[in-house]
C-alpha positions as semicolon CSV with decimal commas, in nm:
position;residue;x (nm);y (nm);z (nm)
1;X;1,596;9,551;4,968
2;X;1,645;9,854;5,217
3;X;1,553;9,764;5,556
4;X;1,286;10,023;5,718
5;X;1,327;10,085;6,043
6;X;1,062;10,148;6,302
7;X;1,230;10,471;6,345
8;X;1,212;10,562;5,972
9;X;0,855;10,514;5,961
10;X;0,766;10,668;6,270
11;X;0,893;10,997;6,156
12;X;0,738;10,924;5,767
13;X;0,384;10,854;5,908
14;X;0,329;10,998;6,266
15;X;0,533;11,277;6,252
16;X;0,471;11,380;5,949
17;X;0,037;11,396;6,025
18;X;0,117;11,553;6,320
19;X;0,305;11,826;6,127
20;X;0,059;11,876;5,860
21;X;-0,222;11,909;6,122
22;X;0,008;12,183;6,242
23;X;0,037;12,350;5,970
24;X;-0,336;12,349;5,895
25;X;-0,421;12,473;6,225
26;X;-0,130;12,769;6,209
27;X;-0,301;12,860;5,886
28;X;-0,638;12,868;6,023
29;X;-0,493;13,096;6,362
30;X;-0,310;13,316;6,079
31;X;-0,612;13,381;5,856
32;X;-0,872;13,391;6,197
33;X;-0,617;13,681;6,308
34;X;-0,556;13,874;5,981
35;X;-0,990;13,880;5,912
36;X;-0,989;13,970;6,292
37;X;-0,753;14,272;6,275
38;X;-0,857;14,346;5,887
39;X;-1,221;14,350;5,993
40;X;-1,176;14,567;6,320
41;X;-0,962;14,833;6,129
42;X;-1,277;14,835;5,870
43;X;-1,536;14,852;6,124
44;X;-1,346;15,127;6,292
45;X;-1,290;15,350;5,965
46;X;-1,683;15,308;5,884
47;X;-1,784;15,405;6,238
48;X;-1,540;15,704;6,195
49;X;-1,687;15,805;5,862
50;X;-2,025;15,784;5,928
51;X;-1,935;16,023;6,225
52;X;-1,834;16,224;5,988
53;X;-2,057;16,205;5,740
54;X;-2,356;16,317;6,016
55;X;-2,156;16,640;6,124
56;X;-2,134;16,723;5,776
57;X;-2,511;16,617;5,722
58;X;-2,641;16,882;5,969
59;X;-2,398;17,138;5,839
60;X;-2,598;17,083;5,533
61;X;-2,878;17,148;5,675
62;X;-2,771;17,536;5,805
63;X;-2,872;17,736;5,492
64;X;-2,642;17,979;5,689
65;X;-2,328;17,812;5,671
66;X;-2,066;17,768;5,400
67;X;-2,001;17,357;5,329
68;X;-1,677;17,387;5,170
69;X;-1,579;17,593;5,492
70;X;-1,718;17,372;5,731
71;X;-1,591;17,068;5,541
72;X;-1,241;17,206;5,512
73;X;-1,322;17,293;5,887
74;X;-1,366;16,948;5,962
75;X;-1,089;16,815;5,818
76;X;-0,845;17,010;5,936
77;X;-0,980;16,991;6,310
78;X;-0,970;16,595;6,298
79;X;-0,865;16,440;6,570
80;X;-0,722;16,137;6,457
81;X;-0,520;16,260;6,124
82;X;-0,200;16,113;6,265
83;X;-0,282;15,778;6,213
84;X;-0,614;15,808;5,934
85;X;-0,628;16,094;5,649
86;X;-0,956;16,180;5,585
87;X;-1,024;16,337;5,185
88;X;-1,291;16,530;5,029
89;X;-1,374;16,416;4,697
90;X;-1,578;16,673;4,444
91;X;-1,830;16,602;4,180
92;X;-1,543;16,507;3,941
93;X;-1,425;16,266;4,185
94;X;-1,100;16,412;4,259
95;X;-0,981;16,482;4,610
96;X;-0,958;16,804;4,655
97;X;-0,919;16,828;5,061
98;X;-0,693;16,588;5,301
99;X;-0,666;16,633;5,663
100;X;-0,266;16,604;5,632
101;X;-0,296;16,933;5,349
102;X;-0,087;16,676;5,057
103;X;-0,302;16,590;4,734
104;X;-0,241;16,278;4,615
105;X;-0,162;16,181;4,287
106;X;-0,425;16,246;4,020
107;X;-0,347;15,878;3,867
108;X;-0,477;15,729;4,215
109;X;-0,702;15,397;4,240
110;X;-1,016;15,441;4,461
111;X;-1,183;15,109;4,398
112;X;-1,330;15,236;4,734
113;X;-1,474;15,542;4,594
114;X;-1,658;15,382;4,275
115;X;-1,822;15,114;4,474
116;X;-1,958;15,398;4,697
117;X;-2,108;15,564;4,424
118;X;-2,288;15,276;4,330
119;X;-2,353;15,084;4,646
120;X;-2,382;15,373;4,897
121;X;-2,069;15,209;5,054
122;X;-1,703;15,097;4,958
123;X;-1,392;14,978;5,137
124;X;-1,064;14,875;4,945
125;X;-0,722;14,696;5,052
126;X;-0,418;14,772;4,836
127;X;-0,107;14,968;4,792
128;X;-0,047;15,272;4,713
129;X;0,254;15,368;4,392
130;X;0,502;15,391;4,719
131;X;0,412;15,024;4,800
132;X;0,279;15,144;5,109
133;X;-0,042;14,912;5,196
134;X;-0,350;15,106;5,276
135;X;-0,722;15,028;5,397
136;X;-0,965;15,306;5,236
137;X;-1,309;15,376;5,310
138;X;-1,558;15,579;5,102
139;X;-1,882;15,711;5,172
140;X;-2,151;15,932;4,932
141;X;-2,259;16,259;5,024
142;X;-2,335;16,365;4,723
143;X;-2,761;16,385;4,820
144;X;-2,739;16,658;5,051
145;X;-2,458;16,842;4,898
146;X;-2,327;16,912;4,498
147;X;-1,986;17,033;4,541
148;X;-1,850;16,724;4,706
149;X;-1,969;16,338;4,618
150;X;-1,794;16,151;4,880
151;X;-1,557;16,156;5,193
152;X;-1,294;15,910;5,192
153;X;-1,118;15,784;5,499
154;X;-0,721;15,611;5,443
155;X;-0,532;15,444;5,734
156;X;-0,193;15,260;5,653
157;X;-0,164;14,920;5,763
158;X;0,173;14,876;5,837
159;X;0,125;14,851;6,232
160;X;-0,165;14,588;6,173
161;X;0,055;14,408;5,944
162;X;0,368;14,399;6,174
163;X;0,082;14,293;6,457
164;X;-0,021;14,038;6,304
165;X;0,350;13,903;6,175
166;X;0,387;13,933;6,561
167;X;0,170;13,652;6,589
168;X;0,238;13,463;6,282
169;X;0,620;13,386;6,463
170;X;0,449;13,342;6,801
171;X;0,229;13,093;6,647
172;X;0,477;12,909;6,414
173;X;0,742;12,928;6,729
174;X;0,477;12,727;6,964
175;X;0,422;12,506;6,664
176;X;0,808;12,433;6,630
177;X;0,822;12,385;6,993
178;X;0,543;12,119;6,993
179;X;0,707;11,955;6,696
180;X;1,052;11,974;6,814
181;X;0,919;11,842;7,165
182;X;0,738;11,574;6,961
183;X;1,056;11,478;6,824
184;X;1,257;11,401;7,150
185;X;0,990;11,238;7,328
186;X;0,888;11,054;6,992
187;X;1,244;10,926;6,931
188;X;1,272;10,859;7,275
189;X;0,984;10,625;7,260
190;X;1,116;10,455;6,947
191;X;1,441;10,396;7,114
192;X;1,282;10,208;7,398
193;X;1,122;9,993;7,177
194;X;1,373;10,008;6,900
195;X;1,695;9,878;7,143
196;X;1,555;9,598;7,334
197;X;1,415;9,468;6,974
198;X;1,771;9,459;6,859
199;X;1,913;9,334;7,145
200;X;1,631;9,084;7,088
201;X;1,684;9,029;6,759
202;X;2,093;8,940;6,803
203;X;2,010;8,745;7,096
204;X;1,751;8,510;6,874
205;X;2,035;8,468;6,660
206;X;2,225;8,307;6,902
207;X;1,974;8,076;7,069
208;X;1,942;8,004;6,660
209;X;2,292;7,869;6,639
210;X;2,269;7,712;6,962
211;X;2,380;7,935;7,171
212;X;2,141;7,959;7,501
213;X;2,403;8,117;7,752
214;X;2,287;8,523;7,677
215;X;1,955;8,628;7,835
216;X;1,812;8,975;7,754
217;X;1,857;9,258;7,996
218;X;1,538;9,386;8,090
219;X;1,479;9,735;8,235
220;X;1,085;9,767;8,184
221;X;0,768;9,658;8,345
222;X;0,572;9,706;7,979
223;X;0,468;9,481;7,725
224;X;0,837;9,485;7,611
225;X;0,938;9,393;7,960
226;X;0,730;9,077;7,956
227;X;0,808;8,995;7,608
228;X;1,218;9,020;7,719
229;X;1,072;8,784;8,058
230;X;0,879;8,496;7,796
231;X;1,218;8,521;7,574
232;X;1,423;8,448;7,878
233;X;1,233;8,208;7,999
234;X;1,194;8,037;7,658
235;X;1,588;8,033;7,622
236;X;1,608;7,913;7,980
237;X;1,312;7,625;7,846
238;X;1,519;7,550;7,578
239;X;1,870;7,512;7,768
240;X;1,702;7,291;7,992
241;X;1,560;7,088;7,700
242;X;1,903;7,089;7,541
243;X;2,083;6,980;7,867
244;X;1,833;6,698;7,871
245;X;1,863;6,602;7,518
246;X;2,192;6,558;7,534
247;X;2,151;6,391;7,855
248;X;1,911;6,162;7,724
249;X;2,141;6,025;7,425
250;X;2,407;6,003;7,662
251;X;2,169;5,798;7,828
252;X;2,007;5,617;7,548
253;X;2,359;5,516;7,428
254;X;2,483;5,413;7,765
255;X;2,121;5,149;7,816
256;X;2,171;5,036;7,462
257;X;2,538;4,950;7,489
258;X;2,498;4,716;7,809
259;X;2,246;4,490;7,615
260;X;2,470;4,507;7,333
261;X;2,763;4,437;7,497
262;X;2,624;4,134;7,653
263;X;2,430;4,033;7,360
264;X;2,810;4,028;7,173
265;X;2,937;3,906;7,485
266;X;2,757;3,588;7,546
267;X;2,689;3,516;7,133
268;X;3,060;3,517;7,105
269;X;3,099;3,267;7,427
270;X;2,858;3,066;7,304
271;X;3,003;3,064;6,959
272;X;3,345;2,926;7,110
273;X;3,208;2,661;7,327
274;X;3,020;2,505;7,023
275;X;2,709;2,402;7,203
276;X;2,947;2,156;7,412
277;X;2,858;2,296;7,738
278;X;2,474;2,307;7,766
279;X;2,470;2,517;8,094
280;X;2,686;2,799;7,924
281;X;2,433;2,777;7,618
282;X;2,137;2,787;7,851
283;X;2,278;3,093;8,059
284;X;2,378;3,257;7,715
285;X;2,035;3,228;7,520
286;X;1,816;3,363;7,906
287;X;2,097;3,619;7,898
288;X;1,999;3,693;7,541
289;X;1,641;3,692;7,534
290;X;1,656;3,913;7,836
291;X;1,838;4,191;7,694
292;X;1,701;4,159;7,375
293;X;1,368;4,196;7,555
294;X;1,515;4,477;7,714
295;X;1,601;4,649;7,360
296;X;1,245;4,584;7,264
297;X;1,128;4,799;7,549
298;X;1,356;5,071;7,506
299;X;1,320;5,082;7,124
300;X;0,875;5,092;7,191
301;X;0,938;5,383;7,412
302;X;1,127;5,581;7,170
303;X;0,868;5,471;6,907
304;X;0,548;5,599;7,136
305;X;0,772;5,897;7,218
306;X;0,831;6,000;6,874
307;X;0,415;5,915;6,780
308;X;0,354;6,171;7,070
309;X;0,604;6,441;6,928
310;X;0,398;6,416;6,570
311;X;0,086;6,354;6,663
312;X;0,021;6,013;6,586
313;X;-0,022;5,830;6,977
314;X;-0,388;5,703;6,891
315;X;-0,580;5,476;7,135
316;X;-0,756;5,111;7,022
317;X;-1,015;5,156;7,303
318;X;-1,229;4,911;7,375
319;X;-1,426;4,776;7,728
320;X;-1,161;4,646;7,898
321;X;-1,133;4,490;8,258
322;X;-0,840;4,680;8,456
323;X;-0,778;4,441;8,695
324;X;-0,701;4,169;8,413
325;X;-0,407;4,428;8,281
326;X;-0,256;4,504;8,649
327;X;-0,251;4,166;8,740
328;X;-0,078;4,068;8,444
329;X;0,171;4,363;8,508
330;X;0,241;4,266;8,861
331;X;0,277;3,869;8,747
332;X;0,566;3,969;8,483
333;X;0,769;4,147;8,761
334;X;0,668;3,921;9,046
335;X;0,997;3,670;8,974
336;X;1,249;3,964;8,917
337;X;1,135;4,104;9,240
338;X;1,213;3,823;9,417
339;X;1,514;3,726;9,245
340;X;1,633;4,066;9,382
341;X;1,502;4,047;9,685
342;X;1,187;4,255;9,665
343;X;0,905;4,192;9,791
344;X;0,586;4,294;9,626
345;X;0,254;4,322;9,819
346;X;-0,042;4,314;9,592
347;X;-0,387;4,388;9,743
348;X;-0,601;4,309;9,488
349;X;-0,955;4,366;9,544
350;X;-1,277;4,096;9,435
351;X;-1,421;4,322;9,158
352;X;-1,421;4,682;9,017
353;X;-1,620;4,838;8,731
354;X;-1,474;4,809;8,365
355;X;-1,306;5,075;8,218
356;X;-1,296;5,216;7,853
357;X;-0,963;5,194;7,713
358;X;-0,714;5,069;7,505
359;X;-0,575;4,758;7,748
360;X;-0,245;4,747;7,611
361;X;-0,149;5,123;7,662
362;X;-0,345;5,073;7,992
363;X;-0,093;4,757;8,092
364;X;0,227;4,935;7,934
365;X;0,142;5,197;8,172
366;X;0,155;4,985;8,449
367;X;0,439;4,779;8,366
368;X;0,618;5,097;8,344
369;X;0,522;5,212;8,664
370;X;0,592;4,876;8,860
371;X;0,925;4,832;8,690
372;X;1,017;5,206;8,822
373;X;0,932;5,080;9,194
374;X;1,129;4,779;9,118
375;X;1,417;4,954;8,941
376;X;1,469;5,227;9,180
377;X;1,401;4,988;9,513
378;X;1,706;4,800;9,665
379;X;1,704;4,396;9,824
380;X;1,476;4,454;10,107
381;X;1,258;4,691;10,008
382;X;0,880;4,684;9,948
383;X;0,658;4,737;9,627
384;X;0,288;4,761;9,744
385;X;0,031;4,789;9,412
386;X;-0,330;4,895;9,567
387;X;-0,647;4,891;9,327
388;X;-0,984;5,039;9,437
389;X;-1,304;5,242;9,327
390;X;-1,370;5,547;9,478
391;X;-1,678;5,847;9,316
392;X;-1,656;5,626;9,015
393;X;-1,313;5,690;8,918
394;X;-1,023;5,373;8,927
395;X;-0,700;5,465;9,177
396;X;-0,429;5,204;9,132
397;X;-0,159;5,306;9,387
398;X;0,241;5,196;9,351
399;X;0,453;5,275;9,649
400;X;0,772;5,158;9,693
401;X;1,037;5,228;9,993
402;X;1,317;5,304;9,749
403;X;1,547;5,535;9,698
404;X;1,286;5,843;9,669
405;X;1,256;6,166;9,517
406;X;1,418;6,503;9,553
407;X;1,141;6,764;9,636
408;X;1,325;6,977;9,337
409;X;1,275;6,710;9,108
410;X;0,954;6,610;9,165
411;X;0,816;6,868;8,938
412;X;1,029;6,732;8,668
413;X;1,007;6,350;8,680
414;X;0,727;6,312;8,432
415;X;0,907;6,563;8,153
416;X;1,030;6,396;7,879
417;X;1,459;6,292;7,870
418;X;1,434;6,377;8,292
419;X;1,608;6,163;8,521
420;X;1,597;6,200;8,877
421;X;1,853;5,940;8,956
422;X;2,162;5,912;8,734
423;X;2,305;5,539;8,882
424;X;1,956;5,342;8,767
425;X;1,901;5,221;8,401
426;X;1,658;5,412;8,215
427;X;1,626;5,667;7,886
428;X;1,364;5,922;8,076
429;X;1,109;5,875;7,885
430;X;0,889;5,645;8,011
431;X;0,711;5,843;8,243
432;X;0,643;6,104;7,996
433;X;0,490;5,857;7,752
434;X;0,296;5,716;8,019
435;X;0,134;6,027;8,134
436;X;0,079;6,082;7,796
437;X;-0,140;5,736;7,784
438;X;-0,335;5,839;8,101
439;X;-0,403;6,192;7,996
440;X;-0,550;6,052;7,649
441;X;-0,776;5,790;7,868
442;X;-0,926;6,122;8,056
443;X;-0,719;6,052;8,395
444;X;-0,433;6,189;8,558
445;X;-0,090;6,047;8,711
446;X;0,033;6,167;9,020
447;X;0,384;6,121;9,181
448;X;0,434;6,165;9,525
449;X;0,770;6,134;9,733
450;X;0,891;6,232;10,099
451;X;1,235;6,253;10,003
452;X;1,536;6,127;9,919
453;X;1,558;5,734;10,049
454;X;1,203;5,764;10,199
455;X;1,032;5,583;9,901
456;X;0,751;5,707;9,644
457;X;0,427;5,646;9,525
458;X;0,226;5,650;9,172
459;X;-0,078;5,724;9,194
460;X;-0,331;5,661;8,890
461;X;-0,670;5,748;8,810
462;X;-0,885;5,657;8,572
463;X;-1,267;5,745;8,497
464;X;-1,478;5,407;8,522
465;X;-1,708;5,363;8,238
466;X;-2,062;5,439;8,300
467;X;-2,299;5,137;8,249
């Protein structure tokens, strides 16, 4: 199939309106000007006829007087036989006197002169056997005289008719103008819209294949400007999501192949000894269940990741007391801490109102969150986990005195496959699926960090259920 071109159809549809409404209105100008100049010649001949006709009508009157001699009197003394030739025409209805002194031919047409005799007035338009083109005007006299029946006045309209071609080519060249200016600017406008659609067009190609290194130039401040600006941006989106992605199975590999490795590791130690040295067996199956735990994790958070990507994260909420989960949460992490030297202050407070939600997600989010502080603290540090009630919302509070947080990536911490720090374990994720959880349970997670070694805090909020 041909491909149409905004171009193509610009020209088939706009252009071509705008040149039939032009052609319409050069028609109208042409006919208003011929009945204009047509009419006015008319008018003119009739008021000269009936000028004449009155002279003649008092000669009439002069019993004294000869017509014929004052009628071939009058037209030989009239003023205006240069450019009209005024006739006599006799009771037989030939012409028998002319102001120029030539008879025309006897064969003659006078349309003008037989609707005269019958409507008391005629005018005709035609040509004469020369192919001259002619206006005539005839008028009776035949009630106050016998001899003659009618005066006829003839003008040639040549000089009307070269007039009014005058304006016919002034009319069409201001039309051609218009259209030809319509053209430029017209395919002008096209172009600007035409060029940066192609450029867009190749350049989607490429981020199609992969390709996210081109950006559009953009020279507007128009809609086409902004839609160049949202492409851009959506190609710089998607680099960064690319970078990321790849970042994140580079990562995903690497925190799957440690567990592995000392999953192999150990099973193939323990394999060797036989069982004969229970220590080694004992440090091989905690080793184990560790990292195997450890796998578990990482494998849920890809699974809630990928239920968040399709749309099937759902919540089992129920009444559930908050403290109960936290607590737990801290418990699990309080012997790693301390193993590595952390210590973990948890002011827990007597009582705080229930909250409705789904107390695993709830205690997955906060095992997330402490393990974070843990993970990204170093032997001597502090974890302090705060809980309290304030305008009937929940704040649980996890600051650490860790390593910290850029101010540049702070931003970008809770986006999904984003990792601040590089050296610590961890696919990226975690934090996206758990602001995910706390969004669904109508609260909001904050991260907060004054730099880089200066520690960070979590801050959580959830609405408390109403009684």
């Amino acid at each position: 199939m041909a491909k149409k071109s905004i171009t193509k159809r610009w020209i088939i549809n706009n252009l071509g309106v705008i040149i039939l409404a032009l052609l319409v209105i050069e028609m109208i100008v042409v006919y208003a000007v011929h009945s204009y100049f047509y009419s006015s010649a008319k008018q003119y001949l009739v008021s000269k006829i009936n000028a004449v006709v009155s002279v003649l009508s008092i000669h009439s009157q002069d019993n004294a007087s000869n017509f014929s001699a004052e009628m071939r009197n009058t037209l030989e003394n009239f003023n205006e036989k240069d450019k009209i030739e005024l006739m006599a025409i006799n009771s037989k209805g030939r012409i028998v006197l002319t102001s120029s002194g030539f008879s025309p031919d006897d064969d003659s047409v006078m349309p003008d002169y037989e609707d005269a005799m019958v409507k008391g007035e005629g005018s005709w338009t035609g040509r004469l056997s020369s192919g001259e083109k002619i206006l005539a005007v005839s008028v009776p006299i035949s009630s106050f005289n016998s001899e003659f029946n009618s005066v006829r006045m003839v003008t040639s309209l040549t000089e009307i008719d070269n007039t009014i071609k005058g304006y016919i080519i002034a009319v069409s060249v201001i039309c051609s103008a218009i259209i030809l200016i319509i053209v430029v600017t017209g395919l002008y406008f096209a172009g600007s819209i035409v060029r940066p659609i192609r450029q867009i067009s190749g350049i989607a190609r490429k981020f199609a294949m992969g390709d996210f290194s081109v950006r559009i130039q953009n020279n507007s401040d128009d809609e086409i400007g902004d839609l160049c600006t949202a492409i851009n941006h959506m190609a710089d989106e998607l680099s960064n999501a690319e970078a990321m992605k790849n970042e994140f199975i580079s990562s995903v590999s690497h925190e799957l192949r440690t567990p592995l490795t000392a999953i192999k590791g150990w099973a193939e130690t323990m394999m060797v000894d036989g069982g004969e040295n229970p220590d080694t067996m004992k440090k091989g199956i905690g080793v184990i269940v560790n990292e195997t735990e450890r796998l578990s994790q990482m494998v849920e958070e890809l699974l809630d990741f990928s239920r968040m990507q399709n749309g099937h994260f759902s919540l089992q909420s129920a009444t559930m007391d908050i403290l109960a989960e936290l607590g737990d949460a801290v418990l699990i992490y309080s012997d790693k801490a301390r193993r590595d030297n952390i210590t973990i202050i948890y002011d827990e407070p007597e009582m705080l109102p229930f909250v409705f939600g789904d107390k695993n997600r709830i205690r997955q989010v906060f095992i997330n969150i402490i393990d974070n502080a843990v993970k990204y603290s170093s032997a001597g540090d502090t974890v302090t986990i705060k809980a309290a009630e304030k305008d009937n919302n929940i704040i649980v509070s996890v600051s650490d005195t860790g390593c910290g947080i850029k101010e540049t990536d702070l931003a970008k911490v809770k986006t999904k496959f984003y990792k601040a720090n590089h050296t610590r374990r961890g696919s990226g994720i975690g934090l996206a699926v758990a602001d995910e959880i706390i969004s669904l349970h109508g609260g909001s997670l904050d991260i907060s960090s004054k730099g880089e070694g200066l520690g960070t805090t979590v801050t959580i909020t959830l609405p408390a259920k109403s009684s």
